[in-house]
C-alpha positions as CSV (number, residue, x, y, z in Angstrom):
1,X,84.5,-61.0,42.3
2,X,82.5,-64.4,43.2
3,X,79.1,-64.3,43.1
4,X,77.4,-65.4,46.7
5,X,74.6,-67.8,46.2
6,X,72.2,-66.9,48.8
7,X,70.1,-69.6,48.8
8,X,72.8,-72.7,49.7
9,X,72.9,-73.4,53.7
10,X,76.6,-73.5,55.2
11,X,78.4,-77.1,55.3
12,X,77.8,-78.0,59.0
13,X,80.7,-80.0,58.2
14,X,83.0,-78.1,57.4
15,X,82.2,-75.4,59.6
16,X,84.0,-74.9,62.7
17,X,81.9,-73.4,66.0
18,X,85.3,-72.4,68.1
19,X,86.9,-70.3,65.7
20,X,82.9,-68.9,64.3
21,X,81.7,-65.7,65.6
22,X,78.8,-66.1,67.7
23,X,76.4,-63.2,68.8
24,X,74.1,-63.4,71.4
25,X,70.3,-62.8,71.3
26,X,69.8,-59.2,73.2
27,X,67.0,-60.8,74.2
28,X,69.2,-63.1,76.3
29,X,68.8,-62.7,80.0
30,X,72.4,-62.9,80.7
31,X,71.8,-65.6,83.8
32,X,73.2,-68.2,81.1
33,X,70.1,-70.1,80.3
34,X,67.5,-69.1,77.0
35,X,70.1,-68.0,74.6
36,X,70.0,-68.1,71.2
37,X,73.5,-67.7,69.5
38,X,74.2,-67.0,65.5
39,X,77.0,-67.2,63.7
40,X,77.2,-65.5,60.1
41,X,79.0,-67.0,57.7
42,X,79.8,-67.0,53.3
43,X,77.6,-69.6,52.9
44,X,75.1,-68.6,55.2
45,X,73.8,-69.0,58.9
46,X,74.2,-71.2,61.9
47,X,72.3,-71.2,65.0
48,X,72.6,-73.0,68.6
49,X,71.6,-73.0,71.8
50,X,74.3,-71.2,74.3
51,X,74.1,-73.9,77.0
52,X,74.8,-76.7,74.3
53,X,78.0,-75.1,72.5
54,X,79.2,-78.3,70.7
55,X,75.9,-78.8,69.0
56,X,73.2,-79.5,67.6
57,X,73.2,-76.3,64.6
58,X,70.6,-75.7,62.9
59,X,71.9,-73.8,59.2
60,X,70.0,-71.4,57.3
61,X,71.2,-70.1,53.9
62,X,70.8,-66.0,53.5
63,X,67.9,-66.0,52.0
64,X,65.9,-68.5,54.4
65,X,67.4,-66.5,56.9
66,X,66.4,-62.5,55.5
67,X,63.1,-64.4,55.5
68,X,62.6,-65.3,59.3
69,X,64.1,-62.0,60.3
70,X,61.9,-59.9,58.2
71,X,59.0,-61.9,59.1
72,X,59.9,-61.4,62.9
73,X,60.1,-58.0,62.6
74,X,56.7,-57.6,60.6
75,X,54.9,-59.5,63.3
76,X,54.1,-62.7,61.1
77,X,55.0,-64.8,64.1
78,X,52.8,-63.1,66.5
79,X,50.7,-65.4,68.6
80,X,47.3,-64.4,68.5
């Protein structure tokens, strides 16, 4: 079995956003406007804007991205 590397970000590319799996943010108010989409990938994780679908990504590899979402949830980005 291949070892993952999680710290190299996706080849934007190579990567292909109409046959990618995109989920929607839940918190997404479903009117079409304010979402944030991500697509997981091998290589890592790719994020866009749901009203711009073509682009611009921004790519994260797994590591940068267990790194955000643990933050999130632990409050670091919290205004005070």
């Amino acid at each position: 079995m291949q070892q993952i590397d999680t710290n190299v970000k996706p080849n934007l590319a190579a990567f292909n956003p109409v046959t990618a799996t995109w989920l929607t943010s839940s918190y997404s108010n479903g009117a079409g406007g304010m979402c944030v989409q991500v697509a997981h990938g091998v290589e890592g994780v790719v994020l866009r804007d749901s009203k711009q679908p073509a682009g611009p990504f921004l790519s994260f590899s797994h590591a940068e991205w267990d790194a955000f979402r643990l933050g999130a949830a632990a409050g670091e980005f919290t205004r005070p």
